[in-house]
C-alpha positions as CSV (number, residue, x, y, z in Angstrom):
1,X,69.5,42.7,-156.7
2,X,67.3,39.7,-157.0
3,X,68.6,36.7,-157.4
4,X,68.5,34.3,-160.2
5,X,65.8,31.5,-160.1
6,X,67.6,28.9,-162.6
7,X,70.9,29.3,-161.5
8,X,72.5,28.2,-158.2
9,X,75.1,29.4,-156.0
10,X,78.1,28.9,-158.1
11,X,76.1,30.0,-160.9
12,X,74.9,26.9,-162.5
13,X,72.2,25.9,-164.3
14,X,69.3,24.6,-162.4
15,X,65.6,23.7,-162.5
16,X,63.8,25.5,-159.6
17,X,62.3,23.5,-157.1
18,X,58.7,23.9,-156.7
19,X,58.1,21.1,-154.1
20,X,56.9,23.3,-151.5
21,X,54.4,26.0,-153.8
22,X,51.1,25.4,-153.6
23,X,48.9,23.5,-156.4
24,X,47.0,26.5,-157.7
25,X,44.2,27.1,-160.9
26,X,47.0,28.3,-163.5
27,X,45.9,29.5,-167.2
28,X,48.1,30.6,-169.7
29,X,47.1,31.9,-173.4
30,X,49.7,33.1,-175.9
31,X,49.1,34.3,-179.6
32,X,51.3,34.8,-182.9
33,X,50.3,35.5,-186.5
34,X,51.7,34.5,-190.0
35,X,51.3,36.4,-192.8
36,X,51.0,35.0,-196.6
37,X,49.6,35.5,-199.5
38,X,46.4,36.2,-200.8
39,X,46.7,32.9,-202.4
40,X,47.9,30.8,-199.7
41,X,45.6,32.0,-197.1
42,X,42.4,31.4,-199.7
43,X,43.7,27.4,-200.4
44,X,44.0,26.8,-196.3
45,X,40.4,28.8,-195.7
46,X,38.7,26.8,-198.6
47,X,40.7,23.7,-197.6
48,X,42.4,23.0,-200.9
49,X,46.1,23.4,-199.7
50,X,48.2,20.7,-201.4
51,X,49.0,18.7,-198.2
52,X,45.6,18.7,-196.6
53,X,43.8,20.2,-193.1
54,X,46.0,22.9,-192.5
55,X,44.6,24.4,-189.5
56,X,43.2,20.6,-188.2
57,X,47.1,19.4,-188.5
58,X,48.2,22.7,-187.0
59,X,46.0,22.5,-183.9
60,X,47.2,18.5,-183.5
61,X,50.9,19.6,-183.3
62,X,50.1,22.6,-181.5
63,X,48.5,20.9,-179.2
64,X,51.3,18.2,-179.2
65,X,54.1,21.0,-178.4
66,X,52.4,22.0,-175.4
67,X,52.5,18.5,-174.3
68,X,55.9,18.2,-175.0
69,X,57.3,21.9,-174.0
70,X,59.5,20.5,-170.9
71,X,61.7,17.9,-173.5
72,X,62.1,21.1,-175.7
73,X,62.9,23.8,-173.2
74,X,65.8,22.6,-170.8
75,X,64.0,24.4,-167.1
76,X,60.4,24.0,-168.2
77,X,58.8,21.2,-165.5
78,X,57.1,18.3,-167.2
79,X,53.2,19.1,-166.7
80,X,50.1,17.2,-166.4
81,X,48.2,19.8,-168.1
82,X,44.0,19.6,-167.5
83,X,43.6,21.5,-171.3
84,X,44.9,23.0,-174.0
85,X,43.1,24.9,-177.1
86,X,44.1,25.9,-180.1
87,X,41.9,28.3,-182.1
88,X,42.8,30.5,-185.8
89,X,41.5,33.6,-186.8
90,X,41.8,34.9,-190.3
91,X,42.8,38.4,-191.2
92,X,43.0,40.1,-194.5
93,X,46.5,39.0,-195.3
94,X,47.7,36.6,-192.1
95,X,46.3,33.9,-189.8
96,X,46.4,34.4,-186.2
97,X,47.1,31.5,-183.5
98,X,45.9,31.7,-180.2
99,X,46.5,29.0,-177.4
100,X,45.6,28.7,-174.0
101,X,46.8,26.0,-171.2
102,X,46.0,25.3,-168.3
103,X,45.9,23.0,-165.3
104,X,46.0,22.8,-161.1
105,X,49.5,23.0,-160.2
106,X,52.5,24.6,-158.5
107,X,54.0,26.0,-161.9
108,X,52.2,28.2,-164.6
109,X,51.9,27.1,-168.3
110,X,53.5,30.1,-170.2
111,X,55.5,28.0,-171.7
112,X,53.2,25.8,-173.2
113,X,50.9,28.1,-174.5
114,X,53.8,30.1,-176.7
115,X,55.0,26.7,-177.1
116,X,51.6,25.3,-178.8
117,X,51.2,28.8,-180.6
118,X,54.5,28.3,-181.8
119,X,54.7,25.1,-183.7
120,X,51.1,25.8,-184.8
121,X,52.7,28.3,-186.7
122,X,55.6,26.3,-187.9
123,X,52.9,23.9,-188.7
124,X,51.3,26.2,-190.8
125,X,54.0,27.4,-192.8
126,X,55.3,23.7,-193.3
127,X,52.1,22.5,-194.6
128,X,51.5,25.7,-196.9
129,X,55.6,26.5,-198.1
130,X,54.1,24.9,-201.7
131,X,51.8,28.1,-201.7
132,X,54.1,30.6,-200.6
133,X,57.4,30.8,-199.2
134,X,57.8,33.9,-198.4
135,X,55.3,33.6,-195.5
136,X,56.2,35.3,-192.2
137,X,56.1,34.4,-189.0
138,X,55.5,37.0,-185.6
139,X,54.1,38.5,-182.7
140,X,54.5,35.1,-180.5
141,X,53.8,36.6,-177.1
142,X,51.5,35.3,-174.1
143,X,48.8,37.1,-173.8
144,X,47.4,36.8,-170.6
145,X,48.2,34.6,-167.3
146,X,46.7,34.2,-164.3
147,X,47.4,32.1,-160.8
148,X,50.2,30.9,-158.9
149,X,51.9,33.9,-157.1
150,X,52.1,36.5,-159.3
151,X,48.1,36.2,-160.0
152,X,46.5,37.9,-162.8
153,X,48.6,39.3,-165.6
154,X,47.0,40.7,-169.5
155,X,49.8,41.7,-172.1
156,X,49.1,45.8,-173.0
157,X,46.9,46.4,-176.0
């Protein structure tokens, strides 16, 4: 049986300890999608959504999340993260997020890749509810990885 890398011997909670990995190239990139109307997603394309820069808000607080993943995830280390992208894609009835993170270190940035994808998407909604309501977030997954010890990693199609 393997054993459990956040708890401890009496079964606790724990952060791992990652003093003695070695600082590798890490890269993370994570993706999600929310659907709306026809309506909503022409306002936020043609920038005439009622609060403003959808997508240049969303990419701030996305972004801003990654940053921030360990204060919202109780195990996550606190990173000094070398980048972090946010880019949207339009689709006939959705917008998709994509993220990607990355730095030299001795813990990957999953995290903060679904993190940033995440609240880019919350950010989305938030700023386009006025529009439509009924939009729907899903699909937050990471999409790729790569470093540390487990090396490369791509989700299936």
């Amino acid at each position: 049986m393997n054993k459990l890398t956040h708890l401890d011997n009496e079964g606790n909670a724990r952060m791992v300890d990652v003093g003695g990995k070695a600082e590798t190239a890490r890269r993370a990139v994570a993706g999600g999608r929310i659907r709306m109307s026809a309506e909503a997603l022409d306002a936020i394309r043609d920038g005439n959504a009622p609060k403003g820069d959808v997508l240049g808000t969303a990419r701030i607080a996305g972004i801003m999340a990654a940053k921030k993943t360990s204060d919202l995830i109780p195990m996550c280390h606190p990173l000094a993260l070398d980048a972090v992208t946010v880019d949207f894609a339009y689709e006939n009835d959705a917008i998709v997020v994509t993220a990607t993170a990355s730095l030299t270190g001795k813990t990957g940035v999953e995290m903060e890749a679904i993190t940033a994808v995440s609240i880019a998407l919350l950010t989305i909604y938030d700023m386009a509810k006025a529009l439509d309501k009924g939009m729907v977030i899903s699909d937050i997954r990471l999409l790729a990885k790569s470093g540390g010890k487990s090396g490369e990693w791509k989700a299936p199609a």
